[in-house]
N, C-alpha and C positions, 0 to 999 in steps of 0.2 A: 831357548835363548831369549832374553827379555829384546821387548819393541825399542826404535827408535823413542817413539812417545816417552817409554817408562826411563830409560837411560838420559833424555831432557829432564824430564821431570827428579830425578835423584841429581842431575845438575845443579836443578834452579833448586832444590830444597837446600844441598853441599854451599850455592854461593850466598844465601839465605842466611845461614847457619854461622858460616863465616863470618858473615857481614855483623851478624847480632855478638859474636863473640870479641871480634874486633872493638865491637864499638863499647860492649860491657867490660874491656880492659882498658880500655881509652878512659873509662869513665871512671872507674877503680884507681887505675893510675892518677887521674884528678884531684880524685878524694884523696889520696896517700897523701899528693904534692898539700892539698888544703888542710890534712890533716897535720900535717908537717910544719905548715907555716902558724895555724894555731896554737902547734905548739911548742914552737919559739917565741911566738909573742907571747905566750905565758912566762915564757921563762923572762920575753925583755922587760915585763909589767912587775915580775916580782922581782927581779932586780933594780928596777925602779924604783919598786917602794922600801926595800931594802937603803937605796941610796939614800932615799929622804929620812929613813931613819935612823941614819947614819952621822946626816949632815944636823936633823934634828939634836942627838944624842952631844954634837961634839958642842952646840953652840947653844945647850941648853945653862949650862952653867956660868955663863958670862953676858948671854945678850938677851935670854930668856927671860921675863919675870914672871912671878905668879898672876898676875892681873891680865884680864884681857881685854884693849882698847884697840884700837884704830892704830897705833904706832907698831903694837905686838902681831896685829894682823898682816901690817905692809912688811915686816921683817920675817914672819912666817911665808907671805907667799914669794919674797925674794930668793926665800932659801930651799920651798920648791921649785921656781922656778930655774933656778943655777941646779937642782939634782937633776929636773927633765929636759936640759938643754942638749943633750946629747941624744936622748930615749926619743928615737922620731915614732909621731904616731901616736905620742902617750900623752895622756894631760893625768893630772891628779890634783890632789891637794890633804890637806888637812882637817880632820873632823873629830867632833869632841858630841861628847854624848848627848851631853844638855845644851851646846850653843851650836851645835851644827858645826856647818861649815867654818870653818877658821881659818883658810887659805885654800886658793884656788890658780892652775896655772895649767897655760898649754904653749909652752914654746914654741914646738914646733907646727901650730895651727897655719895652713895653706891661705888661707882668708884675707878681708881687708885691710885688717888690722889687727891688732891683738885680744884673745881671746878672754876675755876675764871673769864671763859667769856661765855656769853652773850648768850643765848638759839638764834641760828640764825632762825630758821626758824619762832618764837614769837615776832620777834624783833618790825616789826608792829605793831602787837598786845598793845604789851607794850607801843612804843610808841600812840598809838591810848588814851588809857585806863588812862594813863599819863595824855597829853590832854584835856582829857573830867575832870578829875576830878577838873584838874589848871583852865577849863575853870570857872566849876559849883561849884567851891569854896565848896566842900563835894564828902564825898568819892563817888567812883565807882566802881563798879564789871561788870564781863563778865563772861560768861560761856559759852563757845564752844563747845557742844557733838558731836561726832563722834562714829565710829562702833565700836572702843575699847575702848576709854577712852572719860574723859569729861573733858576740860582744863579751871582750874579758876584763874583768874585774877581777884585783886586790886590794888586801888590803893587810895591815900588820901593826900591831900594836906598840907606842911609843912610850918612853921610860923617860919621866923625867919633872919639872916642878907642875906642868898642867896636868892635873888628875881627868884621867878619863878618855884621852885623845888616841886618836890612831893614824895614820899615812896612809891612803890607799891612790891608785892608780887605775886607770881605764885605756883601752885600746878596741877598735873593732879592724877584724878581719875580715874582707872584703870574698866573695867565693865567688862572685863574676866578675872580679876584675885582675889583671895581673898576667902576668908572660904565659902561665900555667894554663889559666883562662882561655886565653886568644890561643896556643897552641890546643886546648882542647878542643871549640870553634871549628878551626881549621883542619884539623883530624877526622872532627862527625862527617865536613861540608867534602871531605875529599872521598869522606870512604860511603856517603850517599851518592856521590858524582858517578863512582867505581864501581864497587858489588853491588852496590842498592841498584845502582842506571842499570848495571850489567845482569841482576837478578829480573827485573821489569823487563827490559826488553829481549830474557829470554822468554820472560812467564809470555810476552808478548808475542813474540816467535810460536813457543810452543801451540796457545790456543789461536793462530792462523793456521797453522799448519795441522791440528786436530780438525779445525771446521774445515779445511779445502779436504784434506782425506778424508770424511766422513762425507762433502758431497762427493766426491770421487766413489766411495761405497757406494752411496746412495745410487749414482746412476747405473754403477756395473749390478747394484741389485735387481734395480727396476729392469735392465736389458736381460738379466734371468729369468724374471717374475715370465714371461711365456716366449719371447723371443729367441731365436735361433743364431745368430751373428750377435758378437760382441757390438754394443751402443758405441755409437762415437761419442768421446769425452772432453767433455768440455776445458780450454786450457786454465790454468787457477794463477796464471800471472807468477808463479815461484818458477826460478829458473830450473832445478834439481825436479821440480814434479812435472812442469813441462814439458823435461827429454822425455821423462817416464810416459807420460799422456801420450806425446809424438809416436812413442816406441807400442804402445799399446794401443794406437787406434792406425799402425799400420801395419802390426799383428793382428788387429780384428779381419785389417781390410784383404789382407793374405788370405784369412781364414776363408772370408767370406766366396774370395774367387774360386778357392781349391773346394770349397764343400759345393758350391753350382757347380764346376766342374767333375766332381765325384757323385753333385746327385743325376749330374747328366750322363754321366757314363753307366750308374746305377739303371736311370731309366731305360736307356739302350739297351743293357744286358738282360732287364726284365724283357723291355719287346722283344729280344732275340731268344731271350727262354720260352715268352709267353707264344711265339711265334712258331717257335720248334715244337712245343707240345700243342698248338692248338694244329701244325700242319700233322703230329702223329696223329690226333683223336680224329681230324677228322678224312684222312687215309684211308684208317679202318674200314670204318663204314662205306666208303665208294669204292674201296677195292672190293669189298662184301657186296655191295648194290649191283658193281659190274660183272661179278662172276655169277650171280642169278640171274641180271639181265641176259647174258649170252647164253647161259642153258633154258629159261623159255625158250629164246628166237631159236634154237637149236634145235627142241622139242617138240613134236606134233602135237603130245598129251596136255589135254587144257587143264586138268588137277595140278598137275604139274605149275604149270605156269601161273595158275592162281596163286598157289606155295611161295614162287617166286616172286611174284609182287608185295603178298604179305610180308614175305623178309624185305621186302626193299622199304616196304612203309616202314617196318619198322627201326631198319637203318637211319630213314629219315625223322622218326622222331626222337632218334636219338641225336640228330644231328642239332633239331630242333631244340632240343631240353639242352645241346651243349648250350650251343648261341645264344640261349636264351640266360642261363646262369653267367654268360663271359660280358653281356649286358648289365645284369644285375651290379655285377661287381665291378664295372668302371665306369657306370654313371649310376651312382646308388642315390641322389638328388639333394636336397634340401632339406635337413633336419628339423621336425616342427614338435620339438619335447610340449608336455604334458606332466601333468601332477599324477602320478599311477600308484594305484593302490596294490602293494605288490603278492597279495597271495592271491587277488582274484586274477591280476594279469599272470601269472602262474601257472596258476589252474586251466587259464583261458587258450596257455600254450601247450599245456600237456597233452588237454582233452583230445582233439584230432590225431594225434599219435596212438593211444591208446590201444583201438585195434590191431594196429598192426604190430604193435607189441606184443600183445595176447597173441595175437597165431603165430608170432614166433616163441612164447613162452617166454619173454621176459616180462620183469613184470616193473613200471614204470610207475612214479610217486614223486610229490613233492616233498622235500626233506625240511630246515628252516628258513622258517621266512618272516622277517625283520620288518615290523610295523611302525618306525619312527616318525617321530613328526618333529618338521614338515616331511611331506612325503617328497618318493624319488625324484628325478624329475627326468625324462628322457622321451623316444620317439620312441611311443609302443610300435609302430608297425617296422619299424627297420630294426629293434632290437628283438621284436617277433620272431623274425627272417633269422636273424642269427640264433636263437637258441632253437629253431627250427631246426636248421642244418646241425646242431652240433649234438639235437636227439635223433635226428635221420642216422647221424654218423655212429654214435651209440649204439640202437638198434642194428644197424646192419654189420655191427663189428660185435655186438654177442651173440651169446647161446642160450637155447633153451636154461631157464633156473637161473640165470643173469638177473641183475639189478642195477634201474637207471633211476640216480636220485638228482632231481634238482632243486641249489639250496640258492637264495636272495637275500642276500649279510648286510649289513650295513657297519662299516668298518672305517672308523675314523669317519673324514670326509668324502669315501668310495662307496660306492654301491658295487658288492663283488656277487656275478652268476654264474653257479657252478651245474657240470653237468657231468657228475660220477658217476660208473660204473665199474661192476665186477666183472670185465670181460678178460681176455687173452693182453690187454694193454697195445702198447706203441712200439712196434717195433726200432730195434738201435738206428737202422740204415737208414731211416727214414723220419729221424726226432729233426734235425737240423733244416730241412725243408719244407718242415709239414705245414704252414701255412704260406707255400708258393704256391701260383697255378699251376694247375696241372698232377701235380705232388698225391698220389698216391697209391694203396698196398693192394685194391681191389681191382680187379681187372672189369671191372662194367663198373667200376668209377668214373668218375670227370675231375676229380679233384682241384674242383673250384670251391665245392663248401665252405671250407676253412678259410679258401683266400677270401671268399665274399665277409665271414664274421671277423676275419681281421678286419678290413676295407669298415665295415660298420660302427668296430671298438672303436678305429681310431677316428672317423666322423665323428666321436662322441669325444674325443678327447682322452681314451682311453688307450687301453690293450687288449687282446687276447693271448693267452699264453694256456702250455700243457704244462699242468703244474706238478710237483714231484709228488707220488704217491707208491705205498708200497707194494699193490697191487688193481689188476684193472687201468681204467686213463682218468682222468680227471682235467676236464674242460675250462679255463674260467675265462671271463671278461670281465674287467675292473676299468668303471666310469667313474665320473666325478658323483657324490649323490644328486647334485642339482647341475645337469647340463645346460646351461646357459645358453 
């Protein structure tokens, strides 16, 4: 299902889209209306020059003479000027090849006065237009548009004792002025007011509302980057993301009670476990210590009673090696990592194991080991301890002709230590507990090992876990490469 975001944004493009279409028929329609009125004024210019040579034709045979003076001129522009008395907008006159202009008239000129010479800057024009028509014996038109107006000229050839002469007419249409004009104005100015204002201040909508989500990411990112409780989030001043904010920083604040709440009930059921198996382990041994104590005091025989104190020491140092590992693992101290070169710190942990591997006939080795640079970085002697424990545990869970491999990967940004073997494996009953205290399958166990290399992975920021394998167990601890 597309975002909020993409459904705004196919908005603002839809009122976009709109807006340009609207206004590109606004503007078309303009043009028709302009194209429209150009050309009607063509038709009123050539009916214009039609009339003059009309009026010409009728009054060539009676008031016309051949000569051209000043009296033929004043009677020529009379008789333009009575044909464009009606034609608003139009001036014209009269022109002859070789003396030019021969009458000139603009009736209906808006101005201060009466209009009587000669449009200068057209004057080519006219004569051009003139010209073509004397040449082509049939009228002629031109139409000049420019950025304001469109300029029409005709013109048409007269018949009659002046050899040479023709009628032509001039009008300019105006394309920024006119009802058309002003209704076009006011169509851009409304539909900028509308979709454009309406288009902007979504586009404006939408990028507040991208940058407050995006800090709103931002912070729920950074309360992931290591944090355990959702961040409280800051409010973005929108009312709709504000409830959201409200709603979600007193869902964090729920959360946050009910997980102290669950890690405190956590904690209790560990010291009520850790409490139950530390009162079985150390049961044992004093209900053992006391049933040897009572047979010396019982027995006159001193052999005897030597027998019995040696089993009592030894009940106590087992009680000793408990207390001592239940130490280990709940104040394991202060992590002081180091740069470790990892085949020698390897080597360095195998070697003391060794023997006791050989006289049980397993045979122990390093498997691969990942020389990256920069090197690892972690607390050689606390991660010591833990691959310690989890080749004690190896060794005393195979058999002669077993094999314990330990391999040092460097994997992405982990350093992963594994401690394989081909022994008998992990039994079912006992996969879901195996790194609790107390937890395990050997009966002259303590099953603290494991908890103590949990307890170390995760000082490091890590884990320990038993990893799936098709045979045998396989140990890993997976840190960061460079423990901080």
């Amino acid at each position: 299902m597309p975002s909020l975001r993409s459904r705004l944004l196919a908005l603002w493009i839809m009122l976009v889209i709109s807006g340009a279409a609207t206004a590109y028929l606004l503007v078309e329609s303009f043009q028709q209306t302009a194209n429209a009125r150009v050309a009607r004024a063509e038709e009123l210019v050539a009916r214009a020059c039609r009339d003059i040579a009309d009026r010409y034709q009728s009054s060539a045979s009676d008031r016309i003479g051949p000569t051209i003076d000043d009296r033929l001129k004043q009677q020529l522009t009379a008789l333009v000027q009575a044909a464009l008395s009606t034609a608003i907008g139009v001036e014209g006159g009269i022109w002859q090849a070789d003396a030019g202009s021969l009458a000139y008239a603009f009736p209906s000129y808006e101005g201060t006065g009466p209009k009587t010479d000669l449009p200068a800057a057209e004057l080519n024009t006219i004569g051009g237009i003139n010209a073509e028509a004397l040449r082509s014996g049939q009228p002629a038109g031109l139409r000049q548009p420019s950025r304001s107006q469109t300029l029409l000229v005709h013109a048409c050839p007269l018949r009659g004792p002046l050899q040479g002469t023709t009628a032509w007419t001039m009008t300019r249409v105006f394309s920024a002025q006119g009802p058309a004009y002003t209704q076009l104005l006011a169509g851009l100015i409304v539909l900028a007011l509308t979709i454009f204002g309406s288009a902007a201040w979504l586009a404006r909508v939408l990028l507040s509302w991208s940058r407050k989500i995006a800090l709103l990411e931002a912070a729920l990112g950074k309360g992931a980057s290591g944090a355990v409780d959702l961040p409280k989030l800051p409010h973005t001043h929108e009312q709709e993301l504000d409830r959201l904010v409200d709603a979600l920083n007193e869902t964090g604040e729920r959360l946050a009670r009910e997980r102290r709440r669950a890690a405190t009930a956590e904690r209790l059921a560990a010291v009520g476990r850790l409490s139950a198996g530390l009162a079985h382990e150390i049961r044992n041994p004093i209900a053992a210590m006391r049933l040897k104590a009572e047979n010396a005091l019982a027995s006159s025989d001193d052999r005897r009673k030597t027998t019995a104190l040696q089993a009592i020491l030894a009940q106590v140092a087992r009680l000793d090696a408990l207390l001592r590992n239940l130490l280990q693992m709940t104040q394991a101290g202060d992590l002081k990592p180091q740069d470790i070169e990892l085949a020698a710190f390897v080597q360095g942990t195998i070697e003391p194991h060794q023997e006791l591997a050989a006289a049980k006939g397993v045979t122990l080795q390093a498997g691969t080991l990942d020389a990256d640079n920069p090197l690892p970085r972690f607390d050689p002697f606390q991660m010591q301890r833990a691959l310690d424990n989890l080749i004690l545990n190896a060794i005393q869970n195979t058999q002669s002709g077993d094999r314990i491999i330990i391999d040092a990967l460097h994997c992405g940004d982990k350093l992963l230590l594994r401690v394989a073997d081909t022994g008998p494996g992990v039994s079912e009953d006992i996969r879901e507990r195996l790194f609790e205290p107390f937890a395990t399958a050997r009966a002259d166990g303590t099953g603290l090992g494991l908890a103590i290399v949990r307890e170390i992975a995760g000082a490091h920021r890590g884990e320990a876990r038993l990893a799936p394998t098709a045979s045998g167990a396989s140990f890993e601890i997976e840190v960061p490469w460079r423990t901080s």
